[in-house]
PDB file of N, CA, C and O in Angstrom:
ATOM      1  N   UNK A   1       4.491   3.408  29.047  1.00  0.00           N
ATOM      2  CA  UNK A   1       3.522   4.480  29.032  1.00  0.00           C
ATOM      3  C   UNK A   1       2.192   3.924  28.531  1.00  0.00           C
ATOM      4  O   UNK A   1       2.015   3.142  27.597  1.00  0.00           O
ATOM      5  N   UNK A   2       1.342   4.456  29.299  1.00  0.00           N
ATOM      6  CA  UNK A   2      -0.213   3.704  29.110  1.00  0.00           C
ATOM      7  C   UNK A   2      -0.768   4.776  28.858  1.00  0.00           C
ATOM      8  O   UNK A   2      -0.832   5.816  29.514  1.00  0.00           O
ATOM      9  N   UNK A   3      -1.417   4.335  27.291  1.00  0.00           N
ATOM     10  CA  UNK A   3      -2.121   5.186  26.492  1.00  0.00           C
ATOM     11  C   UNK A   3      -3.536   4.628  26.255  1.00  0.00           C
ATOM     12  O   UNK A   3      -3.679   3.409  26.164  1.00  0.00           O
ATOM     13  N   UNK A   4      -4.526   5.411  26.158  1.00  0.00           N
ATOM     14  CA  UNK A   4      -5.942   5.008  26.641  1.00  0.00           C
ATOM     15  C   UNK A   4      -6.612   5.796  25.586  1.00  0.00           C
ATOM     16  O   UNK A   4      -6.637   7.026  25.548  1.00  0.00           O
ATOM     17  N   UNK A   5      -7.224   4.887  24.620  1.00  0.00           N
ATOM     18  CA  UNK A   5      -7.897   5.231  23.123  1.00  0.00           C
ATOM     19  C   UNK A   5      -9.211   5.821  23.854  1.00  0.00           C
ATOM     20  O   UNK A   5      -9.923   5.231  24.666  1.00  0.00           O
ATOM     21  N   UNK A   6      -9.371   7.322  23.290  1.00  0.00           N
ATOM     22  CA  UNK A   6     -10.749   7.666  23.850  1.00  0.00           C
ATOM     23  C   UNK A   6     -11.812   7.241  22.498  1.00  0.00           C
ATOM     24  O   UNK A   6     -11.265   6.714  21.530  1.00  0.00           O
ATOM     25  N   UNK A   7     -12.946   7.416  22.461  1.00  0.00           N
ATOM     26  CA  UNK A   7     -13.586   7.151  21.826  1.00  0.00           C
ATOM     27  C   UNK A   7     -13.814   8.512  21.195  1.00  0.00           C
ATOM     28  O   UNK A   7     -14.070   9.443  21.958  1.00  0.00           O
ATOM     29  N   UNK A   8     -13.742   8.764  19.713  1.00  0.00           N
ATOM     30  CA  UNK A   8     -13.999  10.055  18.738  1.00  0.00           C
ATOM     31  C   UNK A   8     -14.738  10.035  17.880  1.00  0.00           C
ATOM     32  O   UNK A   8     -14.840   8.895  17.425  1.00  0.00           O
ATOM     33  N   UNK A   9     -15.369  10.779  17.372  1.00  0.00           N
ATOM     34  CA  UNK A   9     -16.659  11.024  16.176  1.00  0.00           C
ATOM     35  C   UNK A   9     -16.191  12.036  15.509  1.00  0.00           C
ATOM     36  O   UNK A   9     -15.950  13.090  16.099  1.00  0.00           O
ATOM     37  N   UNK A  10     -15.998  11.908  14.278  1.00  0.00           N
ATOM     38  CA  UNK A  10     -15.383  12.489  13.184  1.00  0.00           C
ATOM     39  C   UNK A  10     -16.674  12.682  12.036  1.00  0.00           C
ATOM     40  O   UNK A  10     -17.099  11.637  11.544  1.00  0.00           O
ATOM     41  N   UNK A  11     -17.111  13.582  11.734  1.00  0.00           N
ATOM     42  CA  UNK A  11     -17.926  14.038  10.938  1.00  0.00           C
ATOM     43  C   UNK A  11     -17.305  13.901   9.188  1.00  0.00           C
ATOM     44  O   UNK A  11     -16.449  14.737   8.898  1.00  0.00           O
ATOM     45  N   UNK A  12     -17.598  13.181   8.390  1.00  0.00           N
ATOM     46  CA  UNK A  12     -16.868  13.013   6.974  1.00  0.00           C
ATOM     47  C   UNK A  12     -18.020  13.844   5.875  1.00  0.00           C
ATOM     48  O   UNK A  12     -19.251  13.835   5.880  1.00  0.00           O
ATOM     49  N   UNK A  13     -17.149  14.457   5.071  1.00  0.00           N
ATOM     50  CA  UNK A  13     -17.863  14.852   3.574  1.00  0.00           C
ATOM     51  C   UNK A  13     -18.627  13.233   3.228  1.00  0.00           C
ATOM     52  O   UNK A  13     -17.950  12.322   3.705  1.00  0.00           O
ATOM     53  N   UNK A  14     -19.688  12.835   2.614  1.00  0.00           N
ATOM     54  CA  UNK A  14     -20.274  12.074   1.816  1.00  0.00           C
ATOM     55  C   UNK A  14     -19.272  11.300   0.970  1.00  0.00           C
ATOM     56  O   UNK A  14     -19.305  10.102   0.687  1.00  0.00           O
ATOM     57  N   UNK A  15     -18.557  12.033   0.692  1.00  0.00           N
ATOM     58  CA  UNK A  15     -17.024  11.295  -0.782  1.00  0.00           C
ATOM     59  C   UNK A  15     -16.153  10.854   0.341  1.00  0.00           C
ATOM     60  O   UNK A  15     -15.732   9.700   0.264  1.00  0.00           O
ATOM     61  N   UNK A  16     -15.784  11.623   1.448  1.00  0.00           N
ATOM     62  CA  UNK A  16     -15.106  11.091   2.034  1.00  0.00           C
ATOM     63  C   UNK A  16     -15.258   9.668   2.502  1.00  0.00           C
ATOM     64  O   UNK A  16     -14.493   8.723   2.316  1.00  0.00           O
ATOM     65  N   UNK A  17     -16.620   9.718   3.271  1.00  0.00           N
ATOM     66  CA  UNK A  17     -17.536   8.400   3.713  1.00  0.00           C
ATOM     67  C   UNK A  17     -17.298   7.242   2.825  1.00  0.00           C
ATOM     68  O   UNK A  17     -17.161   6.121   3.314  1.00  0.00           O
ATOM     69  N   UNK A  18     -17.238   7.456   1.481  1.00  0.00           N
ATOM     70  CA  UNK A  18     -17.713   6.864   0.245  1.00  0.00           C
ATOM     71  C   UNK A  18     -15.828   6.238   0.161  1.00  0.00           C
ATOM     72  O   UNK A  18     -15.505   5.072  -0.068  1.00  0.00           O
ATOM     73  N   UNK A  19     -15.038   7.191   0.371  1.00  0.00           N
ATOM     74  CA  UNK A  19     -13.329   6.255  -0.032  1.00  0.00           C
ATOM     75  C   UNK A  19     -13.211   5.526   1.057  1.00  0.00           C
ATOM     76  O   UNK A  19     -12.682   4.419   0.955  1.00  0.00           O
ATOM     77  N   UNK A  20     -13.726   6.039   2.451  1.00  0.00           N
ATOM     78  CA  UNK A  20     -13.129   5.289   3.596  1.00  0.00           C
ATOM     79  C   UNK A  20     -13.753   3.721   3.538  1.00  0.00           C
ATOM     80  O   UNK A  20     -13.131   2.740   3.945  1.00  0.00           O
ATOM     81  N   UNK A  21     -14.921   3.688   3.031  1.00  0.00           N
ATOM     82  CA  UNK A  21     -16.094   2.639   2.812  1.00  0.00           C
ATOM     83  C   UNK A  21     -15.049   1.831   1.774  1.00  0.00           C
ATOM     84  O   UNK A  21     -14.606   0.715   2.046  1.00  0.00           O
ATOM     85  N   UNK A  22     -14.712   2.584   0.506  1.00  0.00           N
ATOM     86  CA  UNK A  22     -14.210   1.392  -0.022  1.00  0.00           C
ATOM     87  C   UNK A  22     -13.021   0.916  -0.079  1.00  0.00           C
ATOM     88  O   UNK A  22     -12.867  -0.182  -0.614  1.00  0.00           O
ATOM     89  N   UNK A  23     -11.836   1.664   0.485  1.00  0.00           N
ATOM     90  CA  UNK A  23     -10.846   1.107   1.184  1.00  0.00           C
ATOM     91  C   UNK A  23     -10.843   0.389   2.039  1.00  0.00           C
ATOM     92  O   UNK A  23      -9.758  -0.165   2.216  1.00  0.00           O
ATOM     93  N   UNK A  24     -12.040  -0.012   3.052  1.00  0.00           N
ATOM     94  CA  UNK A  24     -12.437  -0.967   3.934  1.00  0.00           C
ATOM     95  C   UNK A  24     -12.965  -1.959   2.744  1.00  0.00           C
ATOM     96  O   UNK A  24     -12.761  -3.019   3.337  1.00  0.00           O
ATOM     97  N   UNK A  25     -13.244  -2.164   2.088  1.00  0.00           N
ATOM     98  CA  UNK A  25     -13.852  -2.814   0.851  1.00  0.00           C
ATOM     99  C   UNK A  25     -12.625  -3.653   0.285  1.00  0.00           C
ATOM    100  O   UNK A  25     -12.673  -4.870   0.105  1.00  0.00           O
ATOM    101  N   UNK A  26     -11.812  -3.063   0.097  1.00  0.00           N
ATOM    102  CA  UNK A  26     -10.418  -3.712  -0.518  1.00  0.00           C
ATOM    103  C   UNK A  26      -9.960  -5.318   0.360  1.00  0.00           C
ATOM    104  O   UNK A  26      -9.755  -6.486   0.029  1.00  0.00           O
ATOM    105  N   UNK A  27      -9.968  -4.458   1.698  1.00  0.00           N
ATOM    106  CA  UNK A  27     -10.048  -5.581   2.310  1.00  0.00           C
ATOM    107  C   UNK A  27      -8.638  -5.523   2.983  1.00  0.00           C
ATOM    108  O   UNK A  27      -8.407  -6.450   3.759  1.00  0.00           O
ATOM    109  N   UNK A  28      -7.736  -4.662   2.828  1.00  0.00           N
ATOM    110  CA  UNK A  28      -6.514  -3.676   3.255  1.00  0.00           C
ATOM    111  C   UNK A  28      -6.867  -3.756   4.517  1.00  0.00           C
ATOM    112  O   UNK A  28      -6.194  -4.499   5.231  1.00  0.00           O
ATOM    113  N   UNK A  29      -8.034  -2.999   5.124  1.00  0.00           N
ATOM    114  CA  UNK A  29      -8.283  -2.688   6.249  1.00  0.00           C
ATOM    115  C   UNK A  29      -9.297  -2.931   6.814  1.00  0.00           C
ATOM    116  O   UNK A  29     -10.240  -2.894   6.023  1.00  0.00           O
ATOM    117  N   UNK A  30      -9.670  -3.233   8.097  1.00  0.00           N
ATOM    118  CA  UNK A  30     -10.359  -4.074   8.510  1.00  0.00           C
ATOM    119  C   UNK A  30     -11.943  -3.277   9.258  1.00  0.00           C
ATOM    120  O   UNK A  30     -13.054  -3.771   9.449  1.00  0.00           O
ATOM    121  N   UNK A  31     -11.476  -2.071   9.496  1.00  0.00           N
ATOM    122  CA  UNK A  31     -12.470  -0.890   9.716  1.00  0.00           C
ATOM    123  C   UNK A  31     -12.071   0.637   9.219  1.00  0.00           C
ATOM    124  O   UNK A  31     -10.931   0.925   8.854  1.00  0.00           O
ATOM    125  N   UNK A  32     -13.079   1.493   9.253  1.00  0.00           N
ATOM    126  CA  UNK A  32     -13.293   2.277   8.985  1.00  0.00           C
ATOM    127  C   UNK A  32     -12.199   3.242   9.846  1.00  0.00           C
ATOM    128  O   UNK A  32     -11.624   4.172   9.281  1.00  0.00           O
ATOM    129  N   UNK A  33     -11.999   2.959  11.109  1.00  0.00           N
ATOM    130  CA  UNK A  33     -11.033   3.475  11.835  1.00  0.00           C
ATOM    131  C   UNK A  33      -9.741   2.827  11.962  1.00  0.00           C
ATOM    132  O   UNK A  33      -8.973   3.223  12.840  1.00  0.00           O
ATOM    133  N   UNK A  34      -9.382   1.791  11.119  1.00  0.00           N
ATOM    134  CA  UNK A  34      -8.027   1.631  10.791  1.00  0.00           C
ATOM    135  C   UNK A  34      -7.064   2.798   9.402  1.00  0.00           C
ATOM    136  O   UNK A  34      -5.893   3.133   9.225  1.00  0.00           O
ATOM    137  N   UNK A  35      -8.520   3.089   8.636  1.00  0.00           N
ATOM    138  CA  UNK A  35      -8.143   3.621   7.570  1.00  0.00           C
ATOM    139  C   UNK A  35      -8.165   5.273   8.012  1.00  0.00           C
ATOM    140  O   UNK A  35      -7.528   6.076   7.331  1.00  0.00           O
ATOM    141  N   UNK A  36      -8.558   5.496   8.611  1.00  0.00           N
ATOM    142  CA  UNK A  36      -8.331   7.089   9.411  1.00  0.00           C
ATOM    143  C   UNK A  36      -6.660   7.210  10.220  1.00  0.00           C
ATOM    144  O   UNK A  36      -5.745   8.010  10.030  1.00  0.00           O
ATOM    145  N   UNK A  37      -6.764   6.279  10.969  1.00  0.00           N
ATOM    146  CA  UNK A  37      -5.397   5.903  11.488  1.00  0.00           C
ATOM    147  C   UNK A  37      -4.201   5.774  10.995  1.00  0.00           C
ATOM    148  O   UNK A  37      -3.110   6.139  11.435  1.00  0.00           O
ATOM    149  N   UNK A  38      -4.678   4.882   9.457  1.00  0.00           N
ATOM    150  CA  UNK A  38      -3.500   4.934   8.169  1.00  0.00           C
ATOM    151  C   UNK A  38      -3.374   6.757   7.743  1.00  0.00           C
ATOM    152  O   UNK A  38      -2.434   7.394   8.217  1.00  0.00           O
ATOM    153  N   UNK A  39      -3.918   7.123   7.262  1.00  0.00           N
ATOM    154  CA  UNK A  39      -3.968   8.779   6.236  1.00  0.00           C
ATOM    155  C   UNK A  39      -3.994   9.677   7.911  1.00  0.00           C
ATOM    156  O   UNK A  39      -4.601  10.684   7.547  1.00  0.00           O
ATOM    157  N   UNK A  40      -3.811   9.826   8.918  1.00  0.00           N
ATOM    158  CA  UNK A  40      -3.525  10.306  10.200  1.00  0.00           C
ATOM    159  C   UNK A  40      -1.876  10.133  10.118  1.00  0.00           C
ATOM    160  O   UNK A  40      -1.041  11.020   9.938  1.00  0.00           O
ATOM    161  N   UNK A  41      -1.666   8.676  10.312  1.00  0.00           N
ATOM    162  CA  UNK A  41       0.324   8.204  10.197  1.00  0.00           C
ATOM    163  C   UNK A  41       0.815   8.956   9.037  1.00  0.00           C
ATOM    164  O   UNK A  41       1.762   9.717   9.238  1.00  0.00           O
ATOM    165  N   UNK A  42       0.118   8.829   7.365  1.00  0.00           N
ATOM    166  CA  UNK A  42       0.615   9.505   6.583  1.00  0.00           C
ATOM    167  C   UNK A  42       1.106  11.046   6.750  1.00  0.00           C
ATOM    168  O   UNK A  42       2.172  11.581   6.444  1.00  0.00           O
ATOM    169  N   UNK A  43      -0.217  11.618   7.422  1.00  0.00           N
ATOM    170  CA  UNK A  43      -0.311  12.599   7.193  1.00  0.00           C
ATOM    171  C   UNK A  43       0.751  13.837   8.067  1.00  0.00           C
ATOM    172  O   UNK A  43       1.146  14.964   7.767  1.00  0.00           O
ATOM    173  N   UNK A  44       0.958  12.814   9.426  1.00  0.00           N
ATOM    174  CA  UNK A  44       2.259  13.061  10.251  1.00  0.00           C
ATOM    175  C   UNK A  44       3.177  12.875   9.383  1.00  0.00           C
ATOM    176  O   UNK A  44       3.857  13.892   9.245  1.00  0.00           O
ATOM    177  N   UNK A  45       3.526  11.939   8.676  1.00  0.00           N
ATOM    178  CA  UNK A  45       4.860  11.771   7.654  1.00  0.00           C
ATOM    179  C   UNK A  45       5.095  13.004   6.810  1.00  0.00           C
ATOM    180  O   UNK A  45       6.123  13.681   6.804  1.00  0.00           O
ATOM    181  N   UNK A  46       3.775  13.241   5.952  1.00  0.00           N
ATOM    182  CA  UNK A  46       4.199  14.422   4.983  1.00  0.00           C
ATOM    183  C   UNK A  46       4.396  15.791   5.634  1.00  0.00           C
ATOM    184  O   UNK A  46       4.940  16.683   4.983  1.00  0.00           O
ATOM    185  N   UNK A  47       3.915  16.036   7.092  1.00  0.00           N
ATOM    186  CA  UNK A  47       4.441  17.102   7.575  1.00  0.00           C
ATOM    187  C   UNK A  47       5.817  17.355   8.117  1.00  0.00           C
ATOM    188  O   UNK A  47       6.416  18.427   8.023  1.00  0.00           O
ATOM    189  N   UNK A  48       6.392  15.940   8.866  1.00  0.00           N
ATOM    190  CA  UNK A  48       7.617  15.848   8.821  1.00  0.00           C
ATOM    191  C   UNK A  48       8.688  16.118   7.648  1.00  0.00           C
ATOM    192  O   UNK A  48       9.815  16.603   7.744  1.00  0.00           O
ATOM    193  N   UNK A  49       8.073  15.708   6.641  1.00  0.00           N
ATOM    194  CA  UNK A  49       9.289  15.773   5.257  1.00  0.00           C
ATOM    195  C   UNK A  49       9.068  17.235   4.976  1.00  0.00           C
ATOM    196  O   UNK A  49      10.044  17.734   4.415  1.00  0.00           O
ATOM    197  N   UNK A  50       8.109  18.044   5.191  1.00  0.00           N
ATOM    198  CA  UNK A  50       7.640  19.413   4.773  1.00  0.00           C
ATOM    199  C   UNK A  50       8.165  20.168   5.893  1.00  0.00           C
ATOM    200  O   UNK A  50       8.232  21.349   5.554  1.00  0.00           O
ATOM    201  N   UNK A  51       8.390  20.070   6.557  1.00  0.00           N
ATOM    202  CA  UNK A  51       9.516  20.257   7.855  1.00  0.00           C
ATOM    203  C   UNK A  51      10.956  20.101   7.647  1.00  0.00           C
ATOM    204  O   UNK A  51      11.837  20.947   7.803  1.00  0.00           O
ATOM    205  N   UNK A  52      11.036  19.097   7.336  1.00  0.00           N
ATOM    206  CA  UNK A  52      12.768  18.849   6.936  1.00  0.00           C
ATOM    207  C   UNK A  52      12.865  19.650   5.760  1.00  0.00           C
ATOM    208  O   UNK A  52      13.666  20.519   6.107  1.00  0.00           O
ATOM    209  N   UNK A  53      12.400  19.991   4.080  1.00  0.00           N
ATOM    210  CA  UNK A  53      12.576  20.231   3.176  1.00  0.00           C
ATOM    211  C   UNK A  53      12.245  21.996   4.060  1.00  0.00           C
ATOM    212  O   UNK A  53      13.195  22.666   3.654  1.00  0.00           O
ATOM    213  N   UNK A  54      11.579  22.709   4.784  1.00  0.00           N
ATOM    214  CA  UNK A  54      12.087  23.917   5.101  1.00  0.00           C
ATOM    215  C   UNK A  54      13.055  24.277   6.034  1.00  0.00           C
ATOM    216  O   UNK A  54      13.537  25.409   6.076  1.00  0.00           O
ATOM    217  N   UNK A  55      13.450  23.116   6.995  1.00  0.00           N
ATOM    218  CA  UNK A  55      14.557  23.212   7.535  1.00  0.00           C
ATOM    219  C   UNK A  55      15.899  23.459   6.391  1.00  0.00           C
ATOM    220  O   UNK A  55      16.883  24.194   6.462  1.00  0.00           O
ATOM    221  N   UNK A  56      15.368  22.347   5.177  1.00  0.00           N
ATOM    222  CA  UNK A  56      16.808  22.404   4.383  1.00  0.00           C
ATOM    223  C   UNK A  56      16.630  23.492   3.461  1.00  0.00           C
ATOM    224  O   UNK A  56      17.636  23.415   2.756  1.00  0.00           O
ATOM    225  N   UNK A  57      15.893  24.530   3.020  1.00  0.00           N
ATOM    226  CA  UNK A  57      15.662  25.789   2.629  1.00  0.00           C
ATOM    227  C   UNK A  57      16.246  26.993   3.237  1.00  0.00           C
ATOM    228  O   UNK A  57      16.940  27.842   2.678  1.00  0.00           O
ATOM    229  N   UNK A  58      15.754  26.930   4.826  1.00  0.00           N
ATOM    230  CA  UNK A  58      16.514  27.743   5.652  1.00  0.00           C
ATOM    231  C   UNK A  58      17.902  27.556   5.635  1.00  0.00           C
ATOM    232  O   UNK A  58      18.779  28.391   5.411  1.00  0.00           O
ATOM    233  N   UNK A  59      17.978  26.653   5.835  1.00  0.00           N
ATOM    234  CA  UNK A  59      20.026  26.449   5.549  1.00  0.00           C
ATOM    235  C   UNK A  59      20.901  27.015   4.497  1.00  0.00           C
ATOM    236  O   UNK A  59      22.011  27.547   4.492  1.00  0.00           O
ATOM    237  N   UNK A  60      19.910  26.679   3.507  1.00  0.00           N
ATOM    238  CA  UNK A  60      20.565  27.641   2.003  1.00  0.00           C
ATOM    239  C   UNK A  60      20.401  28.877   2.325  1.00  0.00           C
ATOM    240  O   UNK A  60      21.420  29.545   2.502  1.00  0.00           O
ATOM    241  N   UNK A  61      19.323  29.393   2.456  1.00  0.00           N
ATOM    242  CA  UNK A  61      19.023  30.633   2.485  1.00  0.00           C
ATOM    243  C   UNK A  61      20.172  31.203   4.031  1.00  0.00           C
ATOM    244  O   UNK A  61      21.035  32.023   3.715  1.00  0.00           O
ATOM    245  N   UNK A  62      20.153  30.946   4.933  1.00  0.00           N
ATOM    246  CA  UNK A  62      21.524  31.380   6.005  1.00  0.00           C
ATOM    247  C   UNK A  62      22.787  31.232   4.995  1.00  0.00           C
ATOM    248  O   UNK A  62      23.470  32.254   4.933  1.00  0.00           O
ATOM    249  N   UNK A  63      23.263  30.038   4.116  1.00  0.00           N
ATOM    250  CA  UNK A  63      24.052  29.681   3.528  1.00  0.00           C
ATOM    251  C   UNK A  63      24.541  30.546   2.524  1.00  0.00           C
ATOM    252  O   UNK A  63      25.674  30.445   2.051  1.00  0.00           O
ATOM    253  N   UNK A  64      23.683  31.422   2.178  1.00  0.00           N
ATOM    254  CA  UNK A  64      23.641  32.498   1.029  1.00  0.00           C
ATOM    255  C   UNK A  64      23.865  34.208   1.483  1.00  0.00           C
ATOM    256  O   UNK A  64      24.528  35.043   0.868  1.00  0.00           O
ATOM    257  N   UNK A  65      23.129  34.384   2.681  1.00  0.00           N
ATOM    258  CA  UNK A  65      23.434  35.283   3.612  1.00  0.00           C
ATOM    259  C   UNK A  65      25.078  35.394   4.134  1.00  0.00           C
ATOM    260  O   UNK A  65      25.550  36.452   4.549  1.00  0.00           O
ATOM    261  N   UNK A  66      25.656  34.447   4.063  1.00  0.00           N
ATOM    262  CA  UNK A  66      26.892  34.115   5.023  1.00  0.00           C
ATOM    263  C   UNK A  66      27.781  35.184   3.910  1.00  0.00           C
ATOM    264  O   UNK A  66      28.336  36.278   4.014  1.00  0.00           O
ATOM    265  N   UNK A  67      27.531  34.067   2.693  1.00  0.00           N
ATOM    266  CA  UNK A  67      28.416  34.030   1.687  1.00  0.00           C
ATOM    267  C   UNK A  67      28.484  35.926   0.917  1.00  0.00           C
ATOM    268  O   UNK A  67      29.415  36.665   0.596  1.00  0.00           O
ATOM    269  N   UNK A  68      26.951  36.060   0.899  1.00  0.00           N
ATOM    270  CA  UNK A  68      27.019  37.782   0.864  1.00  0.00           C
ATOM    271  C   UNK A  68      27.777  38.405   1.955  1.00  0.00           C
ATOM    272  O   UNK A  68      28.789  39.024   1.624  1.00  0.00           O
ATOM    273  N   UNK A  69      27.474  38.353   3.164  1.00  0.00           N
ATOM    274  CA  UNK A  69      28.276  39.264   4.295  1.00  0.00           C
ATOM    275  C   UNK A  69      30.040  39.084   3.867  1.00  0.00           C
ATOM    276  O   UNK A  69      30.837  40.022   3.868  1.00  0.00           O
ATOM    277  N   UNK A  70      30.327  37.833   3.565  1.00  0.00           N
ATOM    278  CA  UNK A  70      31.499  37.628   3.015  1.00  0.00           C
ATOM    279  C   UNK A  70      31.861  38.043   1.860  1.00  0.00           C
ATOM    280  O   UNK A  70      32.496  37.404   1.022  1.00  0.00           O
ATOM    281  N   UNK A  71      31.522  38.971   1.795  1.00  0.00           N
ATOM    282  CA  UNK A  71      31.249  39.256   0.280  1.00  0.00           C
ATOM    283  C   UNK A  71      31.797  38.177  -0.956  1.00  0.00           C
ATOM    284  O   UNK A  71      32.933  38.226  -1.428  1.00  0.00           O
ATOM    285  N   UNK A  72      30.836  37.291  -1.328  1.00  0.00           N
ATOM    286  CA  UNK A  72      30.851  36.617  -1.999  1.00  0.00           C
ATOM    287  C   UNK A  72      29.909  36.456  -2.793  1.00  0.00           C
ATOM    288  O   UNK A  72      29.633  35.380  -3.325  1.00  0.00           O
ATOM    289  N   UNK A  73      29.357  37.437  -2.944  1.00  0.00           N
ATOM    290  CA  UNK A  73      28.110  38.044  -4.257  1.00  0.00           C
ATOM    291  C   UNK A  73      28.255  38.353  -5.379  1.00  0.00           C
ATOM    292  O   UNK A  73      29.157  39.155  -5.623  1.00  0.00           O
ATOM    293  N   UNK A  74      27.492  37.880  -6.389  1.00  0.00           N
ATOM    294  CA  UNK A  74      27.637  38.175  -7.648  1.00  0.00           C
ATOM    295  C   UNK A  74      26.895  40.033  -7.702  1.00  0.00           C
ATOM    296  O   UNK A  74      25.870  40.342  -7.094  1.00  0.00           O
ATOM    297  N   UNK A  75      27.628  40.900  -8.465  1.00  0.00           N
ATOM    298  CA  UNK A  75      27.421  42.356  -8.044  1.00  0.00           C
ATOM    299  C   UNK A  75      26.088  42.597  -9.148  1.00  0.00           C
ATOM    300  O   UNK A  75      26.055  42.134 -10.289  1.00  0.00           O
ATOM    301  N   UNK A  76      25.311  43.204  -8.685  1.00  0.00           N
ATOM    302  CA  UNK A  76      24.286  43.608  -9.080  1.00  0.00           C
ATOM    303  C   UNK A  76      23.449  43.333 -10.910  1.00  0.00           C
ATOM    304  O   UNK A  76      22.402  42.874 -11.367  1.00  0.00           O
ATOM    305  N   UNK A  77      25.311  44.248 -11.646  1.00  0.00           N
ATOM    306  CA  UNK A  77      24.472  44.108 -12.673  1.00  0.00           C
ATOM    307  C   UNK A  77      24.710  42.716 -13.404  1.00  0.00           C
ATOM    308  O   UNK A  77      24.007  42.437 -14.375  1.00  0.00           O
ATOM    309  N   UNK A  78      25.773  41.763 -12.917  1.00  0.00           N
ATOM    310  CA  UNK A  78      25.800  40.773 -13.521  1.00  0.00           C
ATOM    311  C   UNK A  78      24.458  40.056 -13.427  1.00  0.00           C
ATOM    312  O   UNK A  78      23.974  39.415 -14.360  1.00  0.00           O
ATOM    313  N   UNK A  79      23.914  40.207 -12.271  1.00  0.00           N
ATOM    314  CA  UNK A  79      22.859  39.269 -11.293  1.00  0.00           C
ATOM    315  C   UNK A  79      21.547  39.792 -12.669  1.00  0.00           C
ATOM    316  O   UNK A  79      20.817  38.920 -13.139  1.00  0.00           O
ATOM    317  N   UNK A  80      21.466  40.858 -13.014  1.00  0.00           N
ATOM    318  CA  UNK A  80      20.351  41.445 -14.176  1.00  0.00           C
ATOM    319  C   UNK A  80      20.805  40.969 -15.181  1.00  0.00           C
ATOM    320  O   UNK A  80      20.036  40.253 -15.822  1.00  0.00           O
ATOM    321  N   UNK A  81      21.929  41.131 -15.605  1.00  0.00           N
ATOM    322  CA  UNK A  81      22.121  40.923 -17.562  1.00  0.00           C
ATOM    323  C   UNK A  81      21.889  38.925 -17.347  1.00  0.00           C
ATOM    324  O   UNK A  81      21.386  38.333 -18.303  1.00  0.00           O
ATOM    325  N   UNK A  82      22.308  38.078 -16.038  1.00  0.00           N
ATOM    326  CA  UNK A  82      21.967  36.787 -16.177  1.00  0.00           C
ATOM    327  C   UNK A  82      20.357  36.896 -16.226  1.00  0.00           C
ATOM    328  O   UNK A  82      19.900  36.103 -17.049  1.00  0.00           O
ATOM    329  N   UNK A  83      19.434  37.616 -15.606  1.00  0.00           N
ATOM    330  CA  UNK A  83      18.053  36.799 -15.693  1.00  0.00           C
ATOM    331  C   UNK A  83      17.565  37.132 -17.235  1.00  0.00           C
ATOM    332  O   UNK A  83      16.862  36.506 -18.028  1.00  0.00           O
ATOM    333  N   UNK A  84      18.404  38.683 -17.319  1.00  0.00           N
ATOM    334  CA  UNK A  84      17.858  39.475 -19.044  1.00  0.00           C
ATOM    335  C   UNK A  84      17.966  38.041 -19.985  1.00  0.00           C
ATOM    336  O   UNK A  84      17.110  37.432 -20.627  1.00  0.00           O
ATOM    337  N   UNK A  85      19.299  37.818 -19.779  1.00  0.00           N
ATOM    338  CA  UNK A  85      19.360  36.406 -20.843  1.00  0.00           C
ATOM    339  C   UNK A  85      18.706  35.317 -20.306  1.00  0.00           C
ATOM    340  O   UNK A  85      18.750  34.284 -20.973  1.00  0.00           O
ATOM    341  N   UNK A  86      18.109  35.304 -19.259  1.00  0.00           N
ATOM    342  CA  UNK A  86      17.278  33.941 -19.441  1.00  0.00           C
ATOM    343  C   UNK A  86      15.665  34.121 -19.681  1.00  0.00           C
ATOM    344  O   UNK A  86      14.791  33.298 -19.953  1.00  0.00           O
ATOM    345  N   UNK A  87      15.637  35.298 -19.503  1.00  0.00           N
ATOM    346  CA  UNK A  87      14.310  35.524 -19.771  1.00  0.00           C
ATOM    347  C   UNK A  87      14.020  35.377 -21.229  1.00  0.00           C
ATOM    348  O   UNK A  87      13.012  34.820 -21.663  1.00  0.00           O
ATOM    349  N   UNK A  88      15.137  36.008 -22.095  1.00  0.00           N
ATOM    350  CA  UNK A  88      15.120  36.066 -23.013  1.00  0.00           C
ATOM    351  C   UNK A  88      14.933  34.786 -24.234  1.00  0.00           C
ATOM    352  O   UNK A  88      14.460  34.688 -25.367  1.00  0.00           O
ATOM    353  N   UNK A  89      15.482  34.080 -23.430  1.00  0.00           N
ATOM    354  CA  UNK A  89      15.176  32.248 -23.961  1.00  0.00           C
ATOM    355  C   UNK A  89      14.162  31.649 -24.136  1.00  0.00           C
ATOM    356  O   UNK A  89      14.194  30.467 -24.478  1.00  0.00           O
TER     357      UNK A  89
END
């Protein structure tokens, strides 16, 4: 598959300008658009894991649903006198 880099102009905050400048400075990276490219890859990463961690939320939460329909619930007032005592701590 042939992928064809268009050319883009990205408008930066001043501070922004100012980290990308000196992360090219470090010497890490070799332009200004390698280091956009890096925190772009990141930034796909942390949405993936923020994806998986609500995928694995939803699961509990179905997981908890199940277990109520099954009735496998703690009944009401136990569910109060536990937070009374933890609040209470």
């Amino acid at each position: 598959m042939l992928v064809l880099e268009v050319p883009m102009n990205v408008s930066l905050t001043p501070e922004l300008e100012q980290l990308v400048a000196e992360k090219v400075k470090t010497g890490r990276y070799t332009s200004a658009s390698e280091v956009i490219r890096e925190a772009l890859r990141l930034l796909e990463e942390q949405d993936h894991l923020r994806q998986q961690r609500l995928a694995e939320v939803r699961q509990k939460i179905d997981r908890g649903l199940a277990q109520l329909d099954a009735g496998k619930g703690i009944p009401r007032d136990k569910v109060r006198s536990k937070l009374h005592r933890g609040a209470a701590r």
